[in-house]
Backbone as XML, in Angstrom:
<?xml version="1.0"?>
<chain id="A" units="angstrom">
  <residue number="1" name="UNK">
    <atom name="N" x="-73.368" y="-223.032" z="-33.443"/>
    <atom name="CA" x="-72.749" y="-223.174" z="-34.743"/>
    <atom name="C" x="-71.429" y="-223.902" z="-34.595"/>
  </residue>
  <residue number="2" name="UNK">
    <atom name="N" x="-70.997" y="-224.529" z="-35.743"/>
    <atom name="CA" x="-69.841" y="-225.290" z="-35.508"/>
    <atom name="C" x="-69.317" y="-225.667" z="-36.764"/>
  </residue>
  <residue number="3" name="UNK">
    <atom name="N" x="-67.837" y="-224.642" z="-37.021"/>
    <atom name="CA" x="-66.727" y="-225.138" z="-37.723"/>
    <atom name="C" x="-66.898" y="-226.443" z="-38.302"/>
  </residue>
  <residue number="4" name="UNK">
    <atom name="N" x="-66.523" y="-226.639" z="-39.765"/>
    <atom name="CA" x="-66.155" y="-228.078" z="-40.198"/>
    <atom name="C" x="-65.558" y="-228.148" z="-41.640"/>
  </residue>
  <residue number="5" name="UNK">
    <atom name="N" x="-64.513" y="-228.901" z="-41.493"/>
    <atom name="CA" x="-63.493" y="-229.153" z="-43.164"/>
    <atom name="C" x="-64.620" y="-229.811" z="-44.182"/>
  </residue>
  <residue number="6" name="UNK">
    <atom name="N" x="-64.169" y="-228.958" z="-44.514"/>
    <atom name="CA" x="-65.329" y="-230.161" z="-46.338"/>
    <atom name="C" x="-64.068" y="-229.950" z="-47.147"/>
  </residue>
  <residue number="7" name="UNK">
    <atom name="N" x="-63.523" y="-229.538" z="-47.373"/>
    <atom name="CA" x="-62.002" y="-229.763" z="-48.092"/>
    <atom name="C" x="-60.790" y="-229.470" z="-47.894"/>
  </residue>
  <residue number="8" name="UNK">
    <atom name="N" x="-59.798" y="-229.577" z="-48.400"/>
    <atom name="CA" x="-58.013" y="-229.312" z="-47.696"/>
    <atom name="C" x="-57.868" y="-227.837" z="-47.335"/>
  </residue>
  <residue number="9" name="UNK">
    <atom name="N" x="-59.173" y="-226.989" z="-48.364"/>
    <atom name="CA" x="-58.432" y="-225.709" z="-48.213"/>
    <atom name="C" x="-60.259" y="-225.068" z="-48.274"/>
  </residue>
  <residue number="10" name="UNK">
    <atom name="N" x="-61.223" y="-225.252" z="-47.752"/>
    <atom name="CA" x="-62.678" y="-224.878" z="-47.646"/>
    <atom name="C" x="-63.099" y="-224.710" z="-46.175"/>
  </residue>
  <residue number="11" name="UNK">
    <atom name="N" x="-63.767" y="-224.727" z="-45.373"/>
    <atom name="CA" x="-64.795" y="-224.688" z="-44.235"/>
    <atom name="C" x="-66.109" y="-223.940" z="-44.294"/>
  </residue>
  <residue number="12" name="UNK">
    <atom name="N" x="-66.635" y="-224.912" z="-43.450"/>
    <atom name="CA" x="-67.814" y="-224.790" z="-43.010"/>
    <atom name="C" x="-68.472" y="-224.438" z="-41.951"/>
  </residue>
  <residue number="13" name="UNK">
    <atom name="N" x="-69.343" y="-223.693" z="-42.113"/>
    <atom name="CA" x="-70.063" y="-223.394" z="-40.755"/>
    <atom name="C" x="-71.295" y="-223.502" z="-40.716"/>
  </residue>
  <residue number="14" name="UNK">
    <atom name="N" x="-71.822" y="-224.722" z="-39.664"/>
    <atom name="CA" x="-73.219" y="-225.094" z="-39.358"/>
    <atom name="C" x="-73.876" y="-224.657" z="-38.678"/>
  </residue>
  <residue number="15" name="UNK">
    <atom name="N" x="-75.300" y="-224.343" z="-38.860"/>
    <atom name="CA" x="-76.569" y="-223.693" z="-38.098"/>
    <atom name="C" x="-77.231" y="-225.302" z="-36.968"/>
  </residue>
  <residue number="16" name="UNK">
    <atom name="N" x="-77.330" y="-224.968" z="-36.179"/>
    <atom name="CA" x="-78.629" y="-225.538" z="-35.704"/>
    <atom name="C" x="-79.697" y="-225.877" z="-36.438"/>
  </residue>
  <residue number="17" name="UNK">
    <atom name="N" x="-80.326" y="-226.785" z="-36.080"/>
    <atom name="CA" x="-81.974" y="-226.569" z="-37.199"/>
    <atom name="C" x="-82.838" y="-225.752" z="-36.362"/>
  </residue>
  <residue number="18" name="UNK">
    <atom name="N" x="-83.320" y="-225.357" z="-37.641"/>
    <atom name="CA" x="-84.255" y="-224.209" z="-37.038"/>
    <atom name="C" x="-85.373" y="-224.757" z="-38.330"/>
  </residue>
  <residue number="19" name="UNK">
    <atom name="N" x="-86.968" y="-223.785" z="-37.971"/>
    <atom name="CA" x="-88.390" y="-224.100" z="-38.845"/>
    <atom name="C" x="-88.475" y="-223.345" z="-39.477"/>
  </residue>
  <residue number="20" name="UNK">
    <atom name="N" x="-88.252" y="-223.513" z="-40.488"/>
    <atom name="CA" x="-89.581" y="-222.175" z="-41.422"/>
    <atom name="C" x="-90.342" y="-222.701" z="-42.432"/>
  </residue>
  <residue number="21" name="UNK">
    <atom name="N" x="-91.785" y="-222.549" z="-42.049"/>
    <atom name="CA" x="-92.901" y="-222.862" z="-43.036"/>
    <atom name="C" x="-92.950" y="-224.553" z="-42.916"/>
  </residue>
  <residue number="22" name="UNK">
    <atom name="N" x="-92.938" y="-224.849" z="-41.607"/>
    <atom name="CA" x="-93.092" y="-226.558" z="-41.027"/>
    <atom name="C" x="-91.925" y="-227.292" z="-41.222"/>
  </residue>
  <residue number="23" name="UNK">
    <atom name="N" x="-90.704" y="-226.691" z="-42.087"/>
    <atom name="CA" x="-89.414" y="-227.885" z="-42.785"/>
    <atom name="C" x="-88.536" y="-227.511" z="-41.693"/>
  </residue>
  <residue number="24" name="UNK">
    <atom name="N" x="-87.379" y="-228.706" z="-41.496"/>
    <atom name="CA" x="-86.612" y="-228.562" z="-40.641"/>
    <atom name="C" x="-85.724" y="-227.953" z="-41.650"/>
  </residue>
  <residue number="25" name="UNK">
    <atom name="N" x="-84.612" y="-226.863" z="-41.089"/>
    <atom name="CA" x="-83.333" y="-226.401" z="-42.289"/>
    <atom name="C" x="-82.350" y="-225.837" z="-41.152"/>
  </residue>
  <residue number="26" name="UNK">
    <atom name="N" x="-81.773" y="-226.402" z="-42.013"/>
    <atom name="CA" x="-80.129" y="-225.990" z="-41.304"/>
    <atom name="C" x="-78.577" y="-224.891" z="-42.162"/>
  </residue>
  <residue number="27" name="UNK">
    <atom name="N" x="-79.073" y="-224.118" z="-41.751"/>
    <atom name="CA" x="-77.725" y="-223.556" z="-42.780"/>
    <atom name="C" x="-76.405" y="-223.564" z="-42.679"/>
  </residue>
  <residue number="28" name="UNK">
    <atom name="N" x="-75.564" y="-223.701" z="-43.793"/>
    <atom name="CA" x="-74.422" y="-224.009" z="-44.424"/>
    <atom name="C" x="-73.461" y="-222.676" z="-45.326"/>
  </residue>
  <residue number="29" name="UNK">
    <atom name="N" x="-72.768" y="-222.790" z="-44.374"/>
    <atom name="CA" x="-71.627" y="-221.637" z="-44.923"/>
    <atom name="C" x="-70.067" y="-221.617" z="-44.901"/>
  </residue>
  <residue number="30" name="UNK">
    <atom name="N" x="-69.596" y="-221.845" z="-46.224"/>
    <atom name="CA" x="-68.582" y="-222.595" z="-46.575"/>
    <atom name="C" x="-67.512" y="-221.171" z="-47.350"/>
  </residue>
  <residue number="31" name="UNK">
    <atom name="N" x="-66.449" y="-220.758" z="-46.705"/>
    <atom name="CA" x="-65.516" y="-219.963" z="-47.317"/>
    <atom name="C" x="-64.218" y="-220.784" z="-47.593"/>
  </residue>
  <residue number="32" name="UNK">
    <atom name="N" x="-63.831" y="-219.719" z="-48.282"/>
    <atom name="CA" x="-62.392" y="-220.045" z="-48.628"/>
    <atom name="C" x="-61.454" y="-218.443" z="-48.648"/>
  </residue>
  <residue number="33" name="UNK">
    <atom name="N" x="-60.320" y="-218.799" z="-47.609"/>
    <atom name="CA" x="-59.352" y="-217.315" z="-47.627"/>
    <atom name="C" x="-58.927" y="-217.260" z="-49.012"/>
  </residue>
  <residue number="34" name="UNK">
    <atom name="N" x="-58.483" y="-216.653" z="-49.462"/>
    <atom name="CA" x="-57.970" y="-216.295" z="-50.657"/>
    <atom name="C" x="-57.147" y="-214.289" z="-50.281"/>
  </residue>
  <residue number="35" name="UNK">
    <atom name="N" x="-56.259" y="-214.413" z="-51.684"/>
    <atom name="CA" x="-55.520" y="-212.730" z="-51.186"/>
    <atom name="C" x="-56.319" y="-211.890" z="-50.746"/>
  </residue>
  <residue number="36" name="UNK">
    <atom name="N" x="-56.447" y="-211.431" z="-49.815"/>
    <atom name="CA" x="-57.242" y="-210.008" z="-49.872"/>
    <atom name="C" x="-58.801" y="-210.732" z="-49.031"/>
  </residue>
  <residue number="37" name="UNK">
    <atom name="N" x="-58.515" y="-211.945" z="-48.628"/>
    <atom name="CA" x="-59.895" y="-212.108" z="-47.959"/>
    <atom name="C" x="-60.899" y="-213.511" z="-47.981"/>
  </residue>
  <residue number="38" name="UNK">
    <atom name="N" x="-62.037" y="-213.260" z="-48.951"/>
    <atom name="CA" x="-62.693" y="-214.781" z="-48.554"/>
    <atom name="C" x="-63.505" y="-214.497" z="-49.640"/>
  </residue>
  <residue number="39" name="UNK">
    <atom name="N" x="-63.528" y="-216.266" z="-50.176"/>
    <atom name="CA" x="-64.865" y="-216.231" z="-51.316"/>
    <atom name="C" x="-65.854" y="-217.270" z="-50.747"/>
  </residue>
  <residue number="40" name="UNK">
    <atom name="N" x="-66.939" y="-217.167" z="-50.584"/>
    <atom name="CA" x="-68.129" y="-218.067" z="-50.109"/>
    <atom name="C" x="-69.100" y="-218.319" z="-50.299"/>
  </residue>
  <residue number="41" name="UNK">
    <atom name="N" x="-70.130" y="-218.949" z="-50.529"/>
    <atom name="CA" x="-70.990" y="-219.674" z="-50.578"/>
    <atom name="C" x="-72.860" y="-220.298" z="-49.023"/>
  </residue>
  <residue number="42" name="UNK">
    <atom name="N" x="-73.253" y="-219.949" z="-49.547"/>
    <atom name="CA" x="-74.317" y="-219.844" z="-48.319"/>
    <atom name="C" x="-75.600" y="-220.752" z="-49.182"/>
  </residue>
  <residue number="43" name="UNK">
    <atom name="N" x="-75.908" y="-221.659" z="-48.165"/>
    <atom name="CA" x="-77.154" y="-223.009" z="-48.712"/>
    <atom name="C" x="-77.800" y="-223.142" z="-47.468"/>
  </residue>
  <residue number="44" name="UNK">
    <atom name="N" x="-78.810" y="-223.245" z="-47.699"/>
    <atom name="CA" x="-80.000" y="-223.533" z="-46.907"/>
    <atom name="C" x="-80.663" y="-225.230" z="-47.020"/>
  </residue>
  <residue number="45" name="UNK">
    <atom name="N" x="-79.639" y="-226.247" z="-46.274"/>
    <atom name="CA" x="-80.532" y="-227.740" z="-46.078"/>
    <atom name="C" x="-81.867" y="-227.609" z="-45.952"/>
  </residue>
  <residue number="46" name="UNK">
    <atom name="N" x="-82.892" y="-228.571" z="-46.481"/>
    <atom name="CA" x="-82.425" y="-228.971" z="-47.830"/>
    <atom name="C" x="-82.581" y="-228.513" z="-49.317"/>
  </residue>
  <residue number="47" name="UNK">
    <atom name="N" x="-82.328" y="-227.127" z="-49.183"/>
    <atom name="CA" x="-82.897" y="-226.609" z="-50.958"/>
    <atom name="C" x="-81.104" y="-225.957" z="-51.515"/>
  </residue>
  <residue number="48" name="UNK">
    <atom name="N" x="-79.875" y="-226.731" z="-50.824"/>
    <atom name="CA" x="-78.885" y="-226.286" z="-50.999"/>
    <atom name="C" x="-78.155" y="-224.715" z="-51.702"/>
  </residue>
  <residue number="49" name="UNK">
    <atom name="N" x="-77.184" y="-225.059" z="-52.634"/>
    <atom name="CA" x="-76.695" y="-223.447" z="-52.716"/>
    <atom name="C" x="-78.070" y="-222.560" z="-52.837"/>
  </residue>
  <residue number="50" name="UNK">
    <atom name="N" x="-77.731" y="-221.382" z="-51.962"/>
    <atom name="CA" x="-78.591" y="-220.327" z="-52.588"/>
    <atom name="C" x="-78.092" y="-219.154" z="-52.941"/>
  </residue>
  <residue number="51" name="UNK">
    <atom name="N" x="-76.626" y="-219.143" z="-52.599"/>
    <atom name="CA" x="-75.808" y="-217.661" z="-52.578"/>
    <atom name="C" x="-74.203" y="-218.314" z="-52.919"/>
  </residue>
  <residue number="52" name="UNK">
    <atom name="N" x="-74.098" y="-217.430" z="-53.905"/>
    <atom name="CA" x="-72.334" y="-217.682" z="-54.427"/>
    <atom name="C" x="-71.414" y="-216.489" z="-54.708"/>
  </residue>
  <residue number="53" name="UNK">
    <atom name="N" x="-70.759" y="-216.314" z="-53.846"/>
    <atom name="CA" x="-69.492" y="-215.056" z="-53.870"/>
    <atom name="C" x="-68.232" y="-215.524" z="-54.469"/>
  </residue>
  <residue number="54" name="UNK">
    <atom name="N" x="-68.152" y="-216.077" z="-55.370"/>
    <atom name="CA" x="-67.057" y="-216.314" z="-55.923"/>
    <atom name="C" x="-66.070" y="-217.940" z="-56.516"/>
  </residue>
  <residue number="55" name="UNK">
    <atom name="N" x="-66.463" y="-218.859" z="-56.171"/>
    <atom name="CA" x="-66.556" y="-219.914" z="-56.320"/>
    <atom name="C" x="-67.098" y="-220.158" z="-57.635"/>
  </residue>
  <residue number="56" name="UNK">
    <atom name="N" x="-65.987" y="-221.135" z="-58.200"/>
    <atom name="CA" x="-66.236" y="-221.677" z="-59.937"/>
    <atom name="C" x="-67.932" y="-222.504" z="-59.491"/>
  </residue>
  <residue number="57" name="UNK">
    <atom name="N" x="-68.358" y="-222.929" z="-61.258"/>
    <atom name="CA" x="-69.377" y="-223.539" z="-61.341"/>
    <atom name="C" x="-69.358" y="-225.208" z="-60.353"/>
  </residue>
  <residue number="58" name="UNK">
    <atom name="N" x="-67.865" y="-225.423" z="-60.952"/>
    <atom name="CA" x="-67.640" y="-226.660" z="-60.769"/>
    <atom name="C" x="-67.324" y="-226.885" z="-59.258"/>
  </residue>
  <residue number="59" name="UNK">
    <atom name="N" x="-66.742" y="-226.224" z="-58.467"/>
    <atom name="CA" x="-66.837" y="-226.164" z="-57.019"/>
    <atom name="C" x="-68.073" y="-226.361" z="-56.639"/>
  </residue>
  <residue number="60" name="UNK">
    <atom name="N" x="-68.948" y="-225.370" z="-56.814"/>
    <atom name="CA" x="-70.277" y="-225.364" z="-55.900"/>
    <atom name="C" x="-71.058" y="-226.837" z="-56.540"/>
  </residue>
  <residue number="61" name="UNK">
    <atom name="N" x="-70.363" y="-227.178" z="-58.025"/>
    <atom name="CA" x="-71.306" y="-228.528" z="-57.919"/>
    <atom name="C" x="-70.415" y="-230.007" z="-57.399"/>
  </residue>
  <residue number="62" name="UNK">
    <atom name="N" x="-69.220" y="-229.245" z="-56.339"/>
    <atom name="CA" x="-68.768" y="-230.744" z="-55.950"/>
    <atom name="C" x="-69.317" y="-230.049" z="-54.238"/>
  </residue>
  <residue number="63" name="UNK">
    <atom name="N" x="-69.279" y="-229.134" z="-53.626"/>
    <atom name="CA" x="-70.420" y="-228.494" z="-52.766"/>
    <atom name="C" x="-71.625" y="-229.372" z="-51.991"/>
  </residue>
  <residue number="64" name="UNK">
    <atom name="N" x="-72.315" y="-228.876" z="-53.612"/>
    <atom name="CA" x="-73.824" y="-229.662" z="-54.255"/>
    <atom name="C" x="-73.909" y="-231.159" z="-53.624"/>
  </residue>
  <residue number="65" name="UNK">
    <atom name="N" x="-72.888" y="-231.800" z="-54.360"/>
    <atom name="CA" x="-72.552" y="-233.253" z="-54.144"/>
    <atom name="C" x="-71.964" y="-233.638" z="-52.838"/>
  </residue>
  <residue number="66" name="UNK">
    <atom name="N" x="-71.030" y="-233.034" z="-52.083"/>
    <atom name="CA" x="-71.135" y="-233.130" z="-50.224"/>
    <atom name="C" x="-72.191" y="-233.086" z="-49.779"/>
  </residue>
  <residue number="67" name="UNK">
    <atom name="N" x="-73.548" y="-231.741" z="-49.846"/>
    <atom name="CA" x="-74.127" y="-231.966" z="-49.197"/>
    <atom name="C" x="-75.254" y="-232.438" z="-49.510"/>
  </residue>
  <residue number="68" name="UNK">
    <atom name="N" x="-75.442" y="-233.062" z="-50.898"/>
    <atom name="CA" x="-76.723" y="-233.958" z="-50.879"/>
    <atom name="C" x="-76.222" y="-235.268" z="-50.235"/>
  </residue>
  <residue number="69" name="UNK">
    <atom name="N" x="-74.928" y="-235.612" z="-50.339"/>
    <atom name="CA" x="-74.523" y="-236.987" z="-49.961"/>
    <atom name="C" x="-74.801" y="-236.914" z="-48.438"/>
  </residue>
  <residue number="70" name="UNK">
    <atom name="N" x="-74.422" y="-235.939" z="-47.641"/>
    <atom name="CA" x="-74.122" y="-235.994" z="-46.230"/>
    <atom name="C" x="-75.310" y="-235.304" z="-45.729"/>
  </residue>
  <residue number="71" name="UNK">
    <atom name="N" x="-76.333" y="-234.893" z="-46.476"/>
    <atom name="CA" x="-77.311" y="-234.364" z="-45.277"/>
    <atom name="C" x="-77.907" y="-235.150" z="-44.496"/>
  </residue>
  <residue number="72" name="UNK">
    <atom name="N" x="-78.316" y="-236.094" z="-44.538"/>
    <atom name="CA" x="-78.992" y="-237.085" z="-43.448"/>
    <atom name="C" x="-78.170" y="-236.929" z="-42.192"/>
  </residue>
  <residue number="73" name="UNK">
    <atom name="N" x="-76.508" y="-237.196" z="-42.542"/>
    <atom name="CA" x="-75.834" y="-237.156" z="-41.719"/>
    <atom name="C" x="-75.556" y="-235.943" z="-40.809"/>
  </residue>
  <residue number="74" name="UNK">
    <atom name="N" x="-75.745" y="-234.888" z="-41.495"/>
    <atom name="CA" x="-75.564" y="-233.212" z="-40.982"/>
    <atom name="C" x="-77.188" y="-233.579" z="-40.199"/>
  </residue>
  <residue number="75" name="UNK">
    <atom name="N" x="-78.134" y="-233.769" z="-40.215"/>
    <atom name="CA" x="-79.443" y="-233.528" z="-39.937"/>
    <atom name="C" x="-79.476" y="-234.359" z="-38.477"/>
  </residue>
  <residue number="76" name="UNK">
    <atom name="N" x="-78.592" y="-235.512" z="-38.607"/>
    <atom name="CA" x="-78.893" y="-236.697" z="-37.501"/>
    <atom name="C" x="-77.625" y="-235.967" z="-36.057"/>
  </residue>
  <residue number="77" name="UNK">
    <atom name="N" x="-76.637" y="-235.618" z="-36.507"/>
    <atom name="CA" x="-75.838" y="-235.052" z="-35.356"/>
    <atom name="C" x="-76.095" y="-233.946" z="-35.398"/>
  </residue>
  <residue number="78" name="UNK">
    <atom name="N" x="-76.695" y="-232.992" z="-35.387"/>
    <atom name="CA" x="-77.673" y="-231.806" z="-35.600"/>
    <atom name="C" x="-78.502" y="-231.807" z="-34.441"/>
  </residue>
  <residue number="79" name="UNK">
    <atom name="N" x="-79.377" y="-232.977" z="-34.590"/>
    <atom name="CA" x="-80.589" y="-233.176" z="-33.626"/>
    <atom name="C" x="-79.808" y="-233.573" z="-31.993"/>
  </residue>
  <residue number="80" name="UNK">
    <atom name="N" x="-78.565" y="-234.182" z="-32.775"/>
    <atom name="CA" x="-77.869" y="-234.789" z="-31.399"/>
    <atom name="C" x="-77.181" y="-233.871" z="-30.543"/>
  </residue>
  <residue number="81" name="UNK">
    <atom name="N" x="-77.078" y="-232.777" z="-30.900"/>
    <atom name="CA" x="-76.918" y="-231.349" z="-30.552"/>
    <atom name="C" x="-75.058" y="-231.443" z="-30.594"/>
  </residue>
  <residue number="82" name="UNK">
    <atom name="N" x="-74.443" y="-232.387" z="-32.360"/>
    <atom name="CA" x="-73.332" y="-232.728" z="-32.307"/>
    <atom name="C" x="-72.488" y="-231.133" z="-32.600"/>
  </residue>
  <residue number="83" name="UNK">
    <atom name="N" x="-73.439" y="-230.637" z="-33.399"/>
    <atom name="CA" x="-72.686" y="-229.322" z="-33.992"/>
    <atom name="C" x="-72.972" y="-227.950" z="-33.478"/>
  </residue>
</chain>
């Protein structure tokens, strides 16, 4: 697994790919500290968000929009055993 900024004040944490049901998927888990702790978010490449702890609408759909833009890219250094 491996740490990564998706915004000034967000992170991420990447899965390996792993199989289920023949698809390659990689999971994605993105917090944010806040008082008292952490609000986060959990997506499964490629059928994205599937879990939201706290995060506005509009966050998880700029989220949404990182990782439809960048999955090829998450998928290709993935395989490269970048993360």
């Amino acid at each position: 697994m491996q740490w990564v900024l998706f915004t000034d004040r967000d992170c991420g944490l990447l899965s390996s790919i792993f199989e289920e049901n023949g698809v390659e998927k990689i999971c994605v888990y993105i917090e944010r500290p806040v008082e008292g702790g952490f609000i986060d978010a959990t997506c499964i490449l490629p059928d994205y968000i599937r879990q939201n702890n706290g995060f506005s609408d509009e966050e998880i759909k700029e989220f949404q929009d990182i990782l439809e833009k960048g999955s090829l890219v998450i998928y290709k250094f993935a395989r490269q055993g970048v993360f």
